[in-house]
N, CA, C and O of each residue as an XYZ file, in Angstrom:
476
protein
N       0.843     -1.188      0.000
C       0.000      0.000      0.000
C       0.884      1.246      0.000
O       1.955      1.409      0.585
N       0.078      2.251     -0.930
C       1.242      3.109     -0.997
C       0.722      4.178      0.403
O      -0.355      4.062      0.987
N       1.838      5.241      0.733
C       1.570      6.065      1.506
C       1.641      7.478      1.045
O       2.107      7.696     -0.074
N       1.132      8.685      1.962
C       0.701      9.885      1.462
C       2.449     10.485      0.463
O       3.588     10.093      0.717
N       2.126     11.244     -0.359
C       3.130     11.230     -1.362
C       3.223     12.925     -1.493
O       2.191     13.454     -1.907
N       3.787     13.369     -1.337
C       3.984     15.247     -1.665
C       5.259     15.713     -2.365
O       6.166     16.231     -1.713
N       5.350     15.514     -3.852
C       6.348     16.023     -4.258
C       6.218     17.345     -5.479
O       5.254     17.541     -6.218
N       7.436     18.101     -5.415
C       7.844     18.977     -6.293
C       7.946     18.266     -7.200
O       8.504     17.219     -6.870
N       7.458     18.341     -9.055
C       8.066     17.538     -9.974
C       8.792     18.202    -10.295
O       9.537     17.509    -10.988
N       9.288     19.527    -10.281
C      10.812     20.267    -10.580
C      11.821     19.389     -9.908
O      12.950     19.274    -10.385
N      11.416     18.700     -8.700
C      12.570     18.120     -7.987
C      13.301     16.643     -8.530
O      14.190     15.987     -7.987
N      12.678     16.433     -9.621
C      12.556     14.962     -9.699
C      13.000     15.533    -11.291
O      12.341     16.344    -11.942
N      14.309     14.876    -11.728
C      15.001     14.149    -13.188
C      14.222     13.191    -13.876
O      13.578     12.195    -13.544
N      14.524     13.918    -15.173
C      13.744     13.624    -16.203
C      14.779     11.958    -16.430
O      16.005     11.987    -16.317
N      13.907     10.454    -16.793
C      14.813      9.641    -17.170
C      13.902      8.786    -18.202
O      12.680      8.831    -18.342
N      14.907      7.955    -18.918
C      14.908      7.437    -20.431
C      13.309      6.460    -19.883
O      13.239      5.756    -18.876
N      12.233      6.698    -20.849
C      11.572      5.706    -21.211
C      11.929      4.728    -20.971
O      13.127      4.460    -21.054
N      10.765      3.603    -20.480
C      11.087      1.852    -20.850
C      11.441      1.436    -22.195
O      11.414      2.135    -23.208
N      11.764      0.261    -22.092
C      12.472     -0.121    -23.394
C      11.549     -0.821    -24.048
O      11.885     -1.515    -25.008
N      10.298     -0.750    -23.645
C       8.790     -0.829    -24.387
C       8.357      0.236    -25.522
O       7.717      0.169    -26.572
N       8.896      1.063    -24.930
C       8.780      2.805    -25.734
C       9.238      2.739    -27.045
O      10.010      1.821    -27.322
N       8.904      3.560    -27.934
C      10.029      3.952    -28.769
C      11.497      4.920    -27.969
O      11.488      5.716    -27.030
N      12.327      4.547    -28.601
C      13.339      5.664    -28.045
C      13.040      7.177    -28.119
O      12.435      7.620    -29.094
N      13.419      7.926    -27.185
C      13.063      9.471    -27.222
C      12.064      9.869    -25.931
O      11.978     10.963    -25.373
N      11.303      8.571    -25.623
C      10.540      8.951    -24.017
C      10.911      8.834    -23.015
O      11.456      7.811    -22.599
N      10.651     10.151    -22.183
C      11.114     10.505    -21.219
C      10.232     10.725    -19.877
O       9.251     11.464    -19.960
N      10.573     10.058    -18.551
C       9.636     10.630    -17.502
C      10.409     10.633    -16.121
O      11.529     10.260    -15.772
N       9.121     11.325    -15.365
C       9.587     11.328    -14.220
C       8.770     10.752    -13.099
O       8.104     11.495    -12.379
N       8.798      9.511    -12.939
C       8.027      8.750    -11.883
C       8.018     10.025    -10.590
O       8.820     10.917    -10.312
N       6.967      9.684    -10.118
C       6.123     10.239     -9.117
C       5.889      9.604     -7.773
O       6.334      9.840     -6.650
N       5.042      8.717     -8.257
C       4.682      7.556     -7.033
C       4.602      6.549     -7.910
O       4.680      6.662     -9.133
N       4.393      5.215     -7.082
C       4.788      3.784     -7.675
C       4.577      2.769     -6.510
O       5.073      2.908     -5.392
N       3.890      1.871     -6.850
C       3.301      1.158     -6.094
C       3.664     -0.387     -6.222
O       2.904     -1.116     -6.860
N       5.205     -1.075     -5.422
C       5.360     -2.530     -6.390
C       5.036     -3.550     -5.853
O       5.741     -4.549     -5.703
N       3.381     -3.311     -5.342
C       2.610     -4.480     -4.939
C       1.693     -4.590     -6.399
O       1.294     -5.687     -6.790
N       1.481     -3.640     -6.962
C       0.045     -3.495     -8.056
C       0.809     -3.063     -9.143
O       0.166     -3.198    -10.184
N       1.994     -2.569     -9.329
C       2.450     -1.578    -10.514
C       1.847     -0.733    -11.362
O       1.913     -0.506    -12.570
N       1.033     -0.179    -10.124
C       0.569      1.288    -10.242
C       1.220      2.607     -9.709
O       1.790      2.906     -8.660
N       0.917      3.243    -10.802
C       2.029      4.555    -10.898
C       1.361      5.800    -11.418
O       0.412      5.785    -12.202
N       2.015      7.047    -10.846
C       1.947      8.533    -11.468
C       3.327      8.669    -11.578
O       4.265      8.273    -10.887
N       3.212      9.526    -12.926
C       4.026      9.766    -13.322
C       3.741     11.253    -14.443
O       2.668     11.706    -14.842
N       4.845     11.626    -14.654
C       4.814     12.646    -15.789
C       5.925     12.525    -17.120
O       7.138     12.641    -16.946
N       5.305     12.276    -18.466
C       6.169     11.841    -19.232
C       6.019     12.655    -20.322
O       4.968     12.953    -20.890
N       7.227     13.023    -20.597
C       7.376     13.309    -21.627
C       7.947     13.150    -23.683
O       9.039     12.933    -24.208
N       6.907     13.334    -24.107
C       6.964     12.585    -25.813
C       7.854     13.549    -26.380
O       7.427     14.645    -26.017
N       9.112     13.734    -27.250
C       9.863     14.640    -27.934
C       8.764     15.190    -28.837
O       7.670     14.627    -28.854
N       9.054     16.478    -29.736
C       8.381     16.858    -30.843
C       9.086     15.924    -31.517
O      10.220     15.542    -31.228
N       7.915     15.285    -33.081
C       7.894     14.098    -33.665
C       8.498     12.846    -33.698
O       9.307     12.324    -34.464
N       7.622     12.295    -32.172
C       7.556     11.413    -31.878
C       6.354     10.826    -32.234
O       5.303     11.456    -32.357
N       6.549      9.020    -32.487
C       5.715      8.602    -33.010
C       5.489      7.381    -31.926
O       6.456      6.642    -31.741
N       3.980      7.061    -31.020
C       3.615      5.849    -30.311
C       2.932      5.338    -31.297
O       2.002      5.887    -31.888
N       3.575      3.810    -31.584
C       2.168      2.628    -32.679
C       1.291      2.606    -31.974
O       1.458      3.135    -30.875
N       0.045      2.021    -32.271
C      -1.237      1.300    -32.011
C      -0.434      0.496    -30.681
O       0.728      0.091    -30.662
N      -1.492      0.417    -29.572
C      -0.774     -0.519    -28.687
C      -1.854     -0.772    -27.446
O      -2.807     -0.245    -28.020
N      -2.276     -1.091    -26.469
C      -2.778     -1.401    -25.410
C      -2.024     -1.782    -24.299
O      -0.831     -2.082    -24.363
N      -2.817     -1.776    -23.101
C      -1.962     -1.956    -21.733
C      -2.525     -2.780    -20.973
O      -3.606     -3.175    -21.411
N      -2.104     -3.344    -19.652
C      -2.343     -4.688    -18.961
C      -3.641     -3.878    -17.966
O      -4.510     -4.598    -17.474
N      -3.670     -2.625    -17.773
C      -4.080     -2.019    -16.970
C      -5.007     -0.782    -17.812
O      -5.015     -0.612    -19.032
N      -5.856      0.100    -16.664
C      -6.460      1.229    -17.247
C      -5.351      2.169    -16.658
O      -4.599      2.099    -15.686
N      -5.544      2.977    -17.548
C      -4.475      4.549    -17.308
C      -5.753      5.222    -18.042
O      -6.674      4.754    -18.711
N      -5.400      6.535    -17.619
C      -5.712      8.158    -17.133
C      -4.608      8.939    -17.466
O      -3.464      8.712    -17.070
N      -4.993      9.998    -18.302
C      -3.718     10.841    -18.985
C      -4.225     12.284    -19.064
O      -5.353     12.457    -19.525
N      -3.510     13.330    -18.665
C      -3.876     14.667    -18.702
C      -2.863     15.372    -19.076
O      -1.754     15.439    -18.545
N      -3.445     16.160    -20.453
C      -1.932     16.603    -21.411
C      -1.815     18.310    -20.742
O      -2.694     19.168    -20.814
N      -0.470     18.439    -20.108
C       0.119     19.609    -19.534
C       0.288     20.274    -20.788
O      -0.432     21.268    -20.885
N       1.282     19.955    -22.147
C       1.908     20.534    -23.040
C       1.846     20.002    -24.306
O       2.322     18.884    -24.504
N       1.384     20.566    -25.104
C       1.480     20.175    -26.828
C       0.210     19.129    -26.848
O      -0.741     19.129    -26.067
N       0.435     18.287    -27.887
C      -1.121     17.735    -28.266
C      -0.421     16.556    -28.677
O       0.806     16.481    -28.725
N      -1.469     15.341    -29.068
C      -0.700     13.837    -29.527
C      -2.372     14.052    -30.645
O      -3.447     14.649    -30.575
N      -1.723     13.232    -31.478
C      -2.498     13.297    -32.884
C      -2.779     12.217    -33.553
O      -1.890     11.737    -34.255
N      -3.706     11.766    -33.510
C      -4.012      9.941    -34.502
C      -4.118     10.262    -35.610
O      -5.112     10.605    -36.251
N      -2.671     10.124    -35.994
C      -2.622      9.836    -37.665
C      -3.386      9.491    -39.021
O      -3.351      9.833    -40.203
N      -4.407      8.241    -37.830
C      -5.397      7.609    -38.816
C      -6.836      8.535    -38.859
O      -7.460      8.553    -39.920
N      -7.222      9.112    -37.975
C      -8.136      9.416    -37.449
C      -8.433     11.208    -37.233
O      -9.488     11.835    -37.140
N      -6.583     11.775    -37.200
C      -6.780     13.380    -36.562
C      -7.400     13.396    -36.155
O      -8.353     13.806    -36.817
N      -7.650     13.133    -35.089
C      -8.458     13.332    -33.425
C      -7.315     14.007    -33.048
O      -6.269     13.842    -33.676
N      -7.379     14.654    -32.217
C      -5.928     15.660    -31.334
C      -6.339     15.346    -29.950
O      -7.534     15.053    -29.902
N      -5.784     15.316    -28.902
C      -5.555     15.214    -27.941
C      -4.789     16.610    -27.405
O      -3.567     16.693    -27.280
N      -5.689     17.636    -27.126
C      -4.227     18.994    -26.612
C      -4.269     19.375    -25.195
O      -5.040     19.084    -24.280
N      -3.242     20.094    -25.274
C      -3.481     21.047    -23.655
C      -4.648     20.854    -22.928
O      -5.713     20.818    -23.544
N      -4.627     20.717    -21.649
C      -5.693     20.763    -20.466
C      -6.985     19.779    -21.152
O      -8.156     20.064    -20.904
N      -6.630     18.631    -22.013
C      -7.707     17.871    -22.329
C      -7.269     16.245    -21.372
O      -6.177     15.968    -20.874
N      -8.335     15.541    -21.371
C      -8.262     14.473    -20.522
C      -8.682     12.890    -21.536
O      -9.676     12.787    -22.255
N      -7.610     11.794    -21.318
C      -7.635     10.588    -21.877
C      -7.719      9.436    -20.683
O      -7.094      9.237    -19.641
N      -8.867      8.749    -21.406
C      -8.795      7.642    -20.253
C      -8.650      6.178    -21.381
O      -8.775      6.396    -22.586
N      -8.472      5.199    -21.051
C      -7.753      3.827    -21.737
C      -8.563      2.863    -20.926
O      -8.367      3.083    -19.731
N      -9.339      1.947    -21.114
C      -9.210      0.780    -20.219
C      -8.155     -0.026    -20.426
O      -7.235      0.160    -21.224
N      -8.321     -0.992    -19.636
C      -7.598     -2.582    -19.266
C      -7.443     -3.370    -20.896
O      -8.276     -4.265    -21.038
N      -6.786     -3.223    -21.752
C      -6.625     -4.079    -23.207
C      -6.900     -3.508    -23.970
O      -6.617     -3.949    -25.084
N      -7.580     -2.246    -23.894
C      -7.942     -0.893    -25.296
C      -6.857     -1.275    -26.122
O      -5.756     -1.564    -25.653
N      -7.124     -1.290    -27.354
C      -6.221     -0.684    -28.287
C      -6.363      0.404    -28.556
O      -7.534      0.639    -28.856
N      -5.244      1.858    -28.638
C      -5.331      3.248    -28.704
C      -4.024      3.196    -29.163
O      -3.011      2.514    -29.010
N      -4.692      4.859    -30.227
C      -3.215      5.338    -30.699
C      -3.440      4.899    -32.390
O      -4.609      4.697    -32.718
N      -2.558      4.774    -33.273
C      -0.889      5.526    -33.070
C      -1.332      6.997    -32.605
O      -2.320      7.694    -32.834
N      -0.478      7.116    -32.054
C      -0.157      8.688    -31.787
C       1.363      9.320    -32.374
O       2.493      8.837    -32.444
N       0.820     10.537    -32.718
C       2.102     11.350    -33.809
C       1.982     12.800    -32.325
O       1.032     13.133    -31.617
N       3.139     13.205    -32.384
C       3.191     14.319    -31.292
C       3.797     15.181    -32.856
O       4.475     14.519    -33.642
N       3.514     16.481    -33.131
C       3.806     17.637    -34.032
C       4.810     17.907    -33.621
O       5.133     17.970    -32.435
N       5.670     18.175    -34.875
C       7.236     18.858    -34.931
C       7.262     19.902    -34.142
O       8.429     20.212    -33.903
N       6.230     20.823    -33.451
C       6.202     22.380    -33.285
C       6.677     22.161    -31.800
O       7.340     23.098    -31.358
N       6.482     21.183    -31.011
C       6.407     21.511    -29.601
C       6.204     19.735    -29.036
O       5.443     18.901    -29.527
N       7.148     19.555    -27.880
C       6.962     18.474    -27.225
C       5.845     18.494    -26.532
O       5.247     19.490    -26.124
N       5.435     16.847    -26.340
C       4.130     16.495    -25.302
C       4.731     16.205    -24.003
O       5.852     15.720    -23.852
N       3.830     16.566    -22.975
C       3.748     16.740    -22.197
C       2.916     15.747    -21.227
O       2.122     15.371    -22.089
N       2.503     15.024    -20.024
C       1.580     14.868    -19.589
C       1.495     13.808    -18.265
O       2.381     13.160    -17.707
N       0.118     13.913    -18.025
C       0.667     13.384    -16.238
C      -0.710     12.176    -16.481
O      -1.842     12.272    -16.955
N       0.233     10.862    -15.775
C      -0.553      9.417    -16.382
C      -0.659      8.487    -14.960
O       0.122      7.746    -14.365
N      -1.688      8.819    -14.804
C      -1.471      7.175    -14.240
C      -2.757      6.265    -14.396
O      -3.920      6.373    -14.786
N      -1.715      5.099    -13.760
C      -2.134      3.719    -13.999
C      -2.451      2.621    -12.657
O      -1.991      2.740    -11.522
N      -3.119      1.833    -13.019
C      -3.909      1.133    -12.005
C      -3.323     -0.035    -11.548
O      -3.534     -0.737    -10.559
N      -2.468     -0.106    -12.562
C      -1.533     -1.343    -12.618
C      -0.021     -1.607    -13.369
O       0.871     -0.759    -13.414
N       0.016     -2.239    -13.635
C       1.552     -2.393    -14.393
C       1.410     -1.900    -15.749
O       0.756     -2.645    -16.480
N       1.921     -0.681    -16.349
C       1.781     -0.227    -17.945
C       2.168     -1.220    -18.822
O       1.613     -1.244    -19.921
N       3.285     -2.315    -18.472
C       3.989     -3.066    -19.774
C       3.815     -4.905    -19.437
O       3.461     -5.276    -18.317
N       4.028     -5.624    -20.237
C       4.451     -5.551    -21.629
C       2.977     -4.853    -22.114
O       1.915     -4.877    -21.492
N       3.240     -4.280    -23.312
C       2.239     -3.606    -24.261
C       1.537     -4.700    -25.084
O       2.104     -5.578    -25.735
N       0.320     -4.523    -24.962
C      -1.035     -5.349    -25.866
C      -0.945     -4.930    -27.025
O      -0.983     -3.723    -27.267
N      -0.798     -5.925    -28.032
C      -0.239     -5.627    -29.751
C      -1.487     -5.845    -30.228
O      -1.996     -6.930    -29.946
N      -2.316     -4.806    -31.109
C      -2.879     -4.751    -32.147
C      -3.743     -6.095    -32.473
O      -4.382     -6.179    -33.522
């Protein structure tokens, strides 16, 4: 069980994505829970970065701080101060983040994010 959690995310280093990711993602765990592998976190997508189609073991919750993520197939945008929720095996995405400006955003999850559910 986790306990009460109060942090600065200025205080906390930015580090390399899982190796689930494409290369280029970046975050900064928050809280983390390694009874459930549930987590907050804040991660960040480079400008044109590309996530495939993919799903997760768990539901996650995503709230974009900065820039927008974009379905390629679909242009749906995802921007600033908008809110994404995923269940448990969704397939979601691809997502394209725009050359203009990195994404931004604060995620969590109910459970363990990886391995990733393929298409």
């Amino acid at each position: 069980m986790r306990s009460t959690v109060i942090i600065d995310p200025e205080t906390v280093e930015w580090s390399s994505g899982p190796e689930e990711l494409p290369p280029g993602a970046m975050l900064k765990v928050l809280s983390a829970d390694e009874e459930t592998g549930a987590i907050a976190a804040i991660v960040k997508f480079p400008a044109g970065y590309f996530e495939p189609k993919h799903g997760h073991p768990c539901g996650h919750d995503i709230l974009i701080i900065q820039g927008k993520l974009v379905n390629p197939e679909s242009g749906q945008e995802t921007s600033k101060g908008m809110y994404f929720y995923a269940p448990k095996g969704d397939i979601h995405g691809p997502f394209q983040v725009p050359q203009e400006e990195d994404c931004i955003f604060f995620i969590v999850a109910d459970g363990p994010l990886f391995p990733l559910v393929k298409p």
